[in-house]
Steps between C-alpha positions, in 0.01 A plus 500: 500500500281528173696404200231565197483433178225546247489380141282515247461123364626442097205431271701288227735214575745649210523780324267853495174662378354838506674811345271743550583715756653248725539622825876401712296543823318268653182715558293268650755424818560858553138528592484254706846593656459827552372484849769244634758750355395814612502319897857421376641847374304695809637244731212344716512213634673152428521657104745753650765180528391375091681460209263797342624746802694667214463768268245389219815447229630266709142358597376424126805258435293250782216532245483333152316432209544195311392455138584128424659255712801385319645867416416629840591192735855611566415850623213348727730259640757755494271683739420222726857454585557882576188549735499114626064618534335388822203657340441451078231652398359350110277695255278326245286594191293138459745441234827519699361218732797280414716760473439563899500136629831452267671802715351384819648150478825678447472704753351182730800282402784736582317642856272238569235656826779766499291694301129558481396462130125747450332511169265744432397718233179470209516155451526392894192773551313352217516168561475504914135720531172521668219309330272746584658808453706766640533378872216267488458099517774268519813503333518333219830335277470475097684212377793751403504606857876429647390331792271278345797368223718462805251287674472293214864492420506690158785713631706428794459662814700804458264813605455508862190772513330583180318877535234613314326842482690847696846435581618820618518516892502071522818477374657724724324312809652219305855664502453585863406141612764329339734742642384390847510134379878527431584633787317256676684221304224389325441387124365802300280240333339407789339840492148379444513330885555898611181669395395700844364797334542488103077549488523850622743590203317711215390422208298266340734186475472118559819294597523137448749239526518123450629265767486098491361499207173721599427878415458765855360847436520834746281834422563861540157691641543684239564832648531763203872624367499896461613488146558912593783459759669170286875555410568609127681233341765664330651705827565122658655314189624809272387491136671299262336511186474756195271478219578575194160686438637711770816602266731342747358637808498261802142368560333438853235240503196692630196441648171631689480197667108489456554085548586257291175480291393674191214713431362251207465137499608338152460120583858437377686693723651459852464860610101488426286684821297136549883297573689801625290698726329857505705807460588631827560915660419620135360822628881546651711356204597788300696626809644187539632461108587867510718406790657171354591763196658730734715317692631297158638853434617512786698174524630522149662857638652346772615183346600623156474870514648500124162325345139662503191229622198334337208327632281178368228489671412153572112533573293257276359852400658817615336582836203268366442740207273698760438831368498685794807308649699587181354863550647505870819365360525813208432734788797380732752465162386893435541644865826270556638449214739193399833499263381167396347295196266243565276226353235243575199294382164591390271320292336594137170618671631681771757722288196615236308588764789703705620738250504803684634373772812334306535823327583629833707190612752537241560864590578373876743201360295237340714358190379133462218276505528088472142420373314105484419444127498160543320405186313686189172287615366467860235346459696228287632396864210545712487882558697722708374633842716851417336487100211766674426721142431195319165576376650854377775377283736221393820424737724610179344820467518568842870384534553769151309756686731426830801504301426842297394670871847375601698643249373806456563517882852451466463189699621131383346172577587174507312193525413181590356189234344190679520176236381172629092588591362351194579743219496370152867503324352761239424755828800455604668625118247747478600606882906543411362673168374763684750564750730569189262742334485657871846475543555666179260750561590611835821384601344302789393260621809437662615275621267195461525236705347159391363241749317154471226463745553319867246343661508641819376288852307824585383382872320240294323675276666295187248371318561160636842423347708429858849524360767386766731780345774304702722434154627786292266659255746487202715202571831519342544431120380691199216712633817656758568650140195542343356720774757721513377843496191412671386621826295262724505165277402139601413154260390322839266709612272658250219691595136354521370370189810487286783278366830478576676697288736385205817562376401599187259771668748641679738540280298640260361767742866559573589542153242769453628705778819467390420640190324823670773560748715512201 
């Protein structure tokens, strides 16, 4: 009776950007997945009779990421036809906005109120809040909000609920309605008329929808999810990714699940605590990422016994870079240990002031760290919120000290450079100059992944700038090409305060990494 199917919308209309390490699993959607699987392979209730009542192989093939629209239309369509959905279920960074409402036309023109089309992910919770907070005030809709643009007819009406915030137990009740709807003979779309106890689901969510041309809005209470007793991710969908950091090993997508927030607040970024919320169960997250570790070793056994497992660990910060969380974590890799190789994100300040405790991480599996350089300047770009040792020494001498603590360590690092915040063309030459005396130096970073600042709708918090976000980012044409390489990349939407970018720009910073990746 539930025929699901999740994707993860495209972010580019053509062609692809990001090679560093780009992930074949749609990490995001396992998340908020997990719980509407794990009903399915244990068998309870109307999930028992879904299309994810099989074993997670099977289940993962109902799940897809999409990178641009033209390359990955056929397999998405492809998909439709197989499953024939009653229940589609669309994932969206702010920039893969048109990338969603392009797949749910699709999906709206083949099925029609056959299917019930459900958007969620960062951009839906970020642009669908509460003015006042956490569970406080009124909702509010940016202008990028989904609802809103389908009000005013920006996009056509092709998401029938849009949910922000937790997603884990609504869309099973979702699932579980729709089952009841079909048997009843009535459109899945018409879900939103069927409500009768959504408000006592958990989590922290707000569902909206958009009928005759006005916008309708339903609450959880916001009862608390027990991140503790939350399926792990990779025993519902398997693991299908290895990073090459990893030597080949297949790598599970970990996390503490401490929320979706981070533990610093950089104004540019969509993960900051003010947009994303407060970490959450910290004091219990070591045993939670310990676990996440343990069963990827587990599932890569079963599933391919003749590979060994890795681990990213997809915490803005590994457990939050709190030091007596990572201490917890040591202690359970030491009593139990793991046949696995893992790696995750910490920034500058955090790793120079954790060196004892990375000393012992390493010996308990710890082989990589992805680090933010972003720039050689912060406060050429306003400052950093994570930049805490400022007043001790430079960024550059910190990122040399981090770098020199790393390889003596035996561990590598890659990292991340932010362009596009108001950095003067010479930082940006004196940046890639360093990275090749580091690269020289240490053999590392590596990789590097380059990325031109979004501006983000961050529940309103955007300086004022109101982007619609309802057409692509990088339209087709030649910054397709000149991006290539990038990771998160936009000309439409540039971050407060700054210019579109140009061709020439881009190119140029693409020529320069070119040249150090060679």
């Amino acid at each position: 009776m539930i025929r699901v199917l999740a994707v993860s919308a495209p972010e580019l209309p053509s062609g692809g950007i990001g090679f560093a390490l780009t992930s074949r699993d749609p990490v995001s959607l396992y998340n908020a997945c997990r719980y509407a699987a794990f009903l399915a392979e244990n068998r309870v209730g109307m999930w028992s009779e879904s299309n994810w009542a099989v074993p997670r192989i099977q289940r993962r093939r109902s799940v897809l990421l999409m990178h641009s629209l033209q390359d990955d239309l056929p397999r998405f369509v492809q998909a439709l036809e197989e499953v024939r959905p009653n229940l589609l279920l669309l994932g969206a960074m702010t920039p893969c906005l048109p990338g969603a409402v392009a797949c749910a036309t699709i999906a709206k023109e083949m099925f029609g109120d056959d299917v019930c089309v459900v958007l969620g992910g960062r951009h839906a919770t970020e642009t669908i809040y509460h003015s006042a907070g956490i569970c406080a005030g009124p909702v509010a809709h940016h202008h990028g909000s989904p609802i809103r643009l389908m009000a005013e007819g920006l996009i056509p009406l092709c998401f029938d609920l849009v949910i922000a915030g937790e997603g884990e137990h609504l869309i099973p009740w979702l699932g579980e309605t729709i089952g009841h709807l079909e048997q009843r003979g009535i459109p899945c779309a018409r879900v939103q008329f069927h409500l009768d106890g959504v408000c006592d689901v958990p989590g922290n969510w707000i569902m909206s929808w958009c009928d005759n041309g006005d916008g309708f809005t339903v609450e959880g209470k916001g009862i608390p999810i027990d991140r503790n007793t939350l399926p792990i991710p990779c025993d519902m969908f398997g693991i299908g990714t290895a990073f090459d950091v990893f030597d080949g090993r297949l790598t599970a997508h970990a996390f503490s699940d401490t929320g979706p927030g981070c533990a610093f607040d950089c104004n540019y970024c969509s993960e900051r605590r003010s947009t994303a919320g407060s970490l959450l169960q910290l004091e219990t997250s070591a045993t939670r990422l310990y676990r996440q570790l343990h069963a990827a070793v587990r599932v890569v056994a079963h599933d391919s016994p003749q590979q060994k497992a890795s681990a990213f660990v997809e915490d803005s910060t590994i457990l939050a870079g709190s030091v007596s969380a990572l201490k917890q974590f040591v202690r359970q890799l030491e009593r139990f240990p793991l046949d696995i190789r893992f790696g995750g994100q910490l920034t500058i300040d955090q790793i120079t002031s954790r060196r004892e405790i990375l000393s012992t991480l390493k010996k308990v599996g710890l082989d990589y760290l992805f680090i933010g350089i972003e720039t050689l300047n912060p406060n050429e770009i306003g400052g950093m919120s994570k930049d805490l040792k400022q007043a001790t020494a430079s960024w550059k001498s910190r990122i040399d000290e981090v770098l020199d603590l790393l390889s003596s360590l035996g561990i590598q690092a890659g990292s991340a450079l932010l362009f596009g915040l108001g950095e003067s063309v010479h930082s940006r030459e004196q940046l890639f100059e360093c990275l090749q005396g580091w690269r020289a130096r240490y053999g590392m970073p590596h990789p590097v992944s380059i990325n031109w600042a979004v501006q983000h709708p961050l529940k309103g918090e955007d300086h004022g700038m109101q982007y619609r976000y309802h057409e692509w980012g990088i339209p087709d044409g030649p910054f397709i090409e000149a991006f290539q390489g990038y990771g998160e990349a936009s000309i439409l939407y540039p971050i407060a305060g700054q210019a579109r970018p140009t061709l020439d720009e881009v190119l140029h910073v693409r020529a320069m990494y070119e040249s150090l990746i060679s």
